[in-house]
N, C-alpha and C positions, 0 to 999 in steps of 0.2 A: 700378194700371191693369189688369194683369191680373184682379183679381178684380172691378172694374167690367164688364171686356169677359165674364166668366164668366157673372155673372148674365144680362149682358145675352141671351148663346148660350141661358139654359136658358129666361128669356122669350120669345127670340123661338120655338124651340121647343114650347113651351106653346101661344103664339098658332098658329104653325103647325098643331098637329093639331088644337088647335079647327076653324080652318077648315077640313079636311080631311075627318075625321069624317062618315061619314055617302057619302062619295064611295067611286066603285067603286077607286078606286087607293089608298084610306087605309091599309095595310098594304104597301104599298111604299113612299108616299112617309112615312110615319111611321118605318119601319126607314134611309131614305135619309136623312132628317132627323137622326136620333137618329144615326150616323153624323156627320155634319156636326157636331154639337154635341161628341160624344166628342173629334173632331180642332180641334173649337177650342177645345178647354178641354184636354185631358191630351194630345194632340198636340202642340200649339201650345205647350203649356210647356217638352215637351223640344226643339224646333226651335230655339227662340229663340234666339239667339247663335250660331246654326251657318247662316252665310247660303248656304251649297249646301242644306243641307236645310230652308229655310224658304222657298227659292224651287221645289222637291218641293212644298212644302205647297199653294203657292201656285196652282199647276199642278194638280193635282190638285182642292182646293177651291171654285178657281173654274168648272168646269165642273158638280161637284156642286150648286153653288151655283144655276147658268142652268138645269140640269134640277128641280131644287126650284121653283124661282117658275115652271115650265111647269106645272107642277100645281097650285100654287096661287098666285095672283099676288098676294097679301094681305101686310098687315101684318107676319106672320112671316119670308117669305120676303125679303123687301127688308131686313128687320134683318139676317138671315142675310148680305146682300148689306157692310152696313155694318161686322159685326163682321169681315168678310172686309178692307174695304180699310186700317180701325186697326188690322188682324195686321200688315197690309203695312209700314206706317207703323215699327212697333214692333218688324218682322224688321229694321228699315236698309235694304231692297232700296234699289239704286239709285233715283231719284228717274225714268228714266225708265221706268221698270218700273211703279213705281206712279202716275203717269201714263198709263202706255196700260191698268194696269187697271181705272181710273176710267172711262178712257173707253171700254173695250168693256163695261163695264158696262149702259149705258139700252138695249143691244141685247135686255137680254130683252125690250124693248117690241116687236120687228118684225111677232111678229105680231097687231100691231092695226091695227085702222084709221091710218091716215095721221095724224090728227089730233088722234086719243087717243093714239096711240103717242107723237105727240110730246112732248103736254100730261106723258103718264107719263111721258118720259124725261128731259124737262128735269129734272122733281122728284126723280128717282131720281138723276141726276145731281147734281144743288144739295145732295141728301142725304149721299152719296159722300165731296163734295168738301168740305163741312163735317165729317164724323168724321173726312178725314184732316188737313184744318187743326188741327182741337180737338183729336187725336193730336200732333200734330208739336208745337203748342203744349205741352201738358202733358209732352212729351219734355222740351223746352228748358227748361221749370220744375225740371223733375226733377232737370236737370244743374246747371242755373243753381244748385239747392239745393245739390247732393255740390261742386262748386266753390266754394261760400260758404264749406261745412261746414270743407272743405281748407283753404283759405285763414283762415280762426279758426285752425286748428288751426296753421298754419305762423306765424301773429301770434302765437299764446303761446308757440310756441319762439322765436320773435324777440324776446317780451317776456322770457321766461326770462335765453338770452343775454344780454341789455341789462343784466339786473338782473346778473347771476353779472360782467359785463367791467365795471359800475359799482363791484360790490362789488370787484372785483380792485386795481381804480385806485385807491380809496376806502383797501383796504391797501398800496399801495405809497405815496399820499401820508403818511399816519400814520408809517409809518416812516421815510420821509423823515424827517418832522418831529421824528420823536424822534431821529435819528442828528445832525437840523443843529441841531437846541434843545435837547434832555437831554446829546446828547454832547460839543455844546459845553461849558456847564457845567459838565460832569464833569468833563471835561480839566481848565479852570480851577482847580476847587477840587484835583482830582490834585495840581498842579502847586504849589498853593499850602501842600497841608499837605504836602507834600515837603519845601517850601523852611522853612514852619514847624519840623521834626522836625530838621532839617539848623543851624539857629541858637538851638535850644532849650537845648541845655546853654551856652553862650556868653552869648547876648542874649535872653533869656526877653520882653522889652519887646517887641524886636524881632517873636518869633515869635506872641507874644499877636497884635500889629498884623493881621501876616500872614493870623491862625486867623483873627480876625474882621471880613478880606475873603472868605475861604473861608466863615465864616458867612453872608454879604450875597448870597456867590454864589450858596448852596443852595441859600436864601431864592427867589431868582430864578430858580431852575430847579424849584422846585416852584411858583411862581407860574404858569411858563410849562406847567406840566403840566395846569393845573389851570383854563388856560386854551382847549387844546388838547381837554379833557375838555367842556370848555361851550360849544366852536366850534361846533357843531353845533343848538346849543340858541339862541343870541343873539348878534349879530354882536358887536363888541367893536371899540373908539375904537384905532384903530394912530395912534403921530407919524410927523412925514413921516419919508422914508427918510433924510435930509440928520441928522433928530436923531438917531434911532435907530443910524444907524452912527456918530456922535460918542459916543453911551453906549455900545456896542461896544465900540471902540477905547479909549476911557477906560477899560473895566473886563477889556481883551484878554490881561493878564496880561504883556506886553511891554511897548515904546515902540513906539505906535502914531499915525501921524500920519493923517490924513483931510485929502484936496483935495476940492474942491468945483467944478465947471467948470462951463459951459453956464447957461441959465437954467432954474431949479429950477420942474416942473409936477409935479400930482397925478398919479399910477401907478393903476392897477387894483391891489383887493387882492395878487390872486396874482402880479402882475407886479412889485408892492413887495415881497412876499413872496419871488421868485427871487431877486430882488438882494441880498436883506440876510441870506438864507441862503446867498448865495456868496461874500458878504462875510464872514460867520461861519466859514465852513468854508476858507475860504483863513486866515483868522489860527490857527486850530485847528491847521493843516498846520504852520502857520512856529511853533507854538510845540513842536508834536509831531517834525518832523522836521527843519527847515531849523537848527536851532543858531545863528539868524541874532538879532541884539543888537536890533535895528528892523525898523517893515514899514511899508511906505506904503498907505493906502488912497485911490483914487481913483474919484470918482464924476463921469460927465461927462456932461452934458444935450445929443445933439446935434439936430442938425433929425428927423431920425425913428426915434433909438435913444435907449435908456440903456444906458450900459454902466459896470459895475463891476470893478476889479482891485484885487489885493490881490497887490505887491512885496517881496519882505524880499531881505536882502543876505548871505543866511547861505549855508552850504557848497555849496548846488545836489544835483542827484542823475542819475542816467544818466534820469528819467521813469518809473519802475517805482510812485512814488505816484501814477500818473494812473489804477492798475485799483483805487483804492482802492472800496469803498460809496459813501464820502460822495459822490466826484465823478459816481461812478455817476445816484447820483438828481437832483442837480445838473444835467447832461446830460440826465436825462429829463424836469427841467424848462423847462432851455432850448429843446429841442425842442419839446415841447407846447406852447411860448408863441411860434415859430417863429422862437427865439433863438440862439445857439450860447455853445458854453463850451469855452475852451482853456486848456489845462495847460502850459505852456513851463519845464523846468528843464536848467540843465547845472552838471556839476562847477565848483567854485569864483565861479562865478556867480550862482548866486539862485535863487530859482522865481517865476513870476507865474501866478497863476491868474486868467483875466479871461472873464465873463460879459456877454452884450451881446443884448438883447432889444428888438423895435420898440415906441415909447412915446411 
């Protein structure tokens, strides 16, 4: 905008001493001119932004401006008039400010005739008051622009964050999965070539039996690894939670009982998915801490929950495995599914870990 309003100063300047030229005052109003053009181009750049001294400028320019066009009333001078009121526009003066310099503007007409004076000042006026519209307008564009530009700029750190709290989430579930699927398994087979190592010199039949549940089990935790790895890739046929926690329990390394209550409906993945990883990680606990000979697993259908617990009847503890990982991520799935997960143990009485999620 500035270098528009530039040329325009050194045009209207050009046209002005044209017109001038030749007249007995053309070395006056040629020095007043050139003057006028200097303060709208290298004046007018340092003023900008300093609204005391662009209202100096203003003050100053518009009188040089009304003695200009008394010399020469032409083409020149009337631009001179217009680069005058888009400075206006472009300093911020208050809006009545430029206003009243719009309108003491057509008064270079007074002295003419009544009826040319008029004709000239409406036009000078209609002139005026179009560069300051088409000013104000090309302001608003300009901002409307640096606003757009901000706002992209503030959506890619938005889109940033999103990606970076996606990626975050995306590792906290993974680990999840591998503490309630790889560690389950693990434990199992732990526990199994224990018990194999433990009846090996005695009952070698026995301990074979043992080693090749422990094989069956790896089997199935590299299955579930490998499933985990292609999650991502293609969904994958889950049975219902009612089966899936009967092959649990069947393969839970204890006496594992499974109830069944409510009438049995289809879950969301991830909401099948909470349940039967807090069924997994509650029998893991009763194999790993509880000392307990059995564990109950109960799954109940009600009108707008599921809720899943897993009982054993082993030693109990003061609660100190409620800050374990596993229950940890447990909890943070309950929460996200706007579930809840309690841990309840005491000495000589048991533990229940019970998960309950709307479904």
């Amino acid at each position: 905008m500035n270098r528009a309003l530039g040329v325009l100063t050194c045009g209207a300047f050009l046209s002005f001493g044209i017109g001038v030229l030749g007249s007995a005052e053309s070395v006056l109003a040629l020095v007043l001119a050139a003057v006028f053009a200097v303060l709208a181009t290298a004046g007018f750049a340092w003023v900008r932004g300093r609204l005391l001294w662009g209202a100096v400028y203003v003050v100053v320019q518009l009188p040089l401006a009304f003695v200009l066009f008394t010399m020469d009333a032409g083409v020149g001078a009337t631009l001179f008039l217009v680069v005058l009121v888009s400075q206006c526009v472009l300093l911020r003066l208050p809006r009545p400010a430029i206003a009243l310099v719009i309108a003491v503007i057509p008064l270079v007409h007074l002295g003419m005739s009544l009826g040319e004076g008029l004709r000239e000042g409406i036009g000078t006026f209609m002139s005026v008051l179009f560069a300051a519209i088409i000013t104000e307008l090309l302001l608003r564009e300009q901002r409307s622009r640096t606003e757009l530009a901000e706002a992209h700029a503030k959506l890619r750190d938005y889109a940033a964050q999103a990606e970076r709290l996606a990626t975050a989430q995306e590792r906290n579930r993974v680990a999840r999965d591998i503490h309630d699927g790889l560690g389950h398994s693990l434990t199992v087979v732990q526990m199994q070539v224990k018990a194999a190592r433990a009846v090996l010199p005695t009952d070698p039949g026995k301990a074979d039996a043992v080693l090749a549940k422990a094989q069956d089990q790896a089997e199935t935790a590299l299955a579930d690894v490998r499933r985990s790895v292609t999650a991502l890739r293609e969904p994958r046929p889950v049975p219902p939670l009612p089966e899936a926690l009967k092959t649990l329990a069947e393969t839970a390394g204890i006496t594992a009982r499974l109830t069944v209550s409510g009438t049995e409906r289809p879950l969301p993945d991830e909401r099948r998915e909470a349940l039967f990883r807090a069924a997994q990680e509650g029998l893991t606990n009763v194999r790993k801490h509880a000392g307990a000979d059995s564990a109950d697993v109960v799954l109940a259908y009600t009108a707008s929950a599921v809720r899943v617990e897993v009982r054993d009847d082993g030693a109990g503890s003061d609660g100190a495995a409620s800050t374990g990982f596993g229950l940890l991520g447990l909890r943070e799935r309950a929460e996200h599914l706007g579930g809840t997960l309690t841990f309840t143990s005491a000495p000589g009485r048991g533990s229940a870990l019970t998960m309950e999620i709307p479904g």
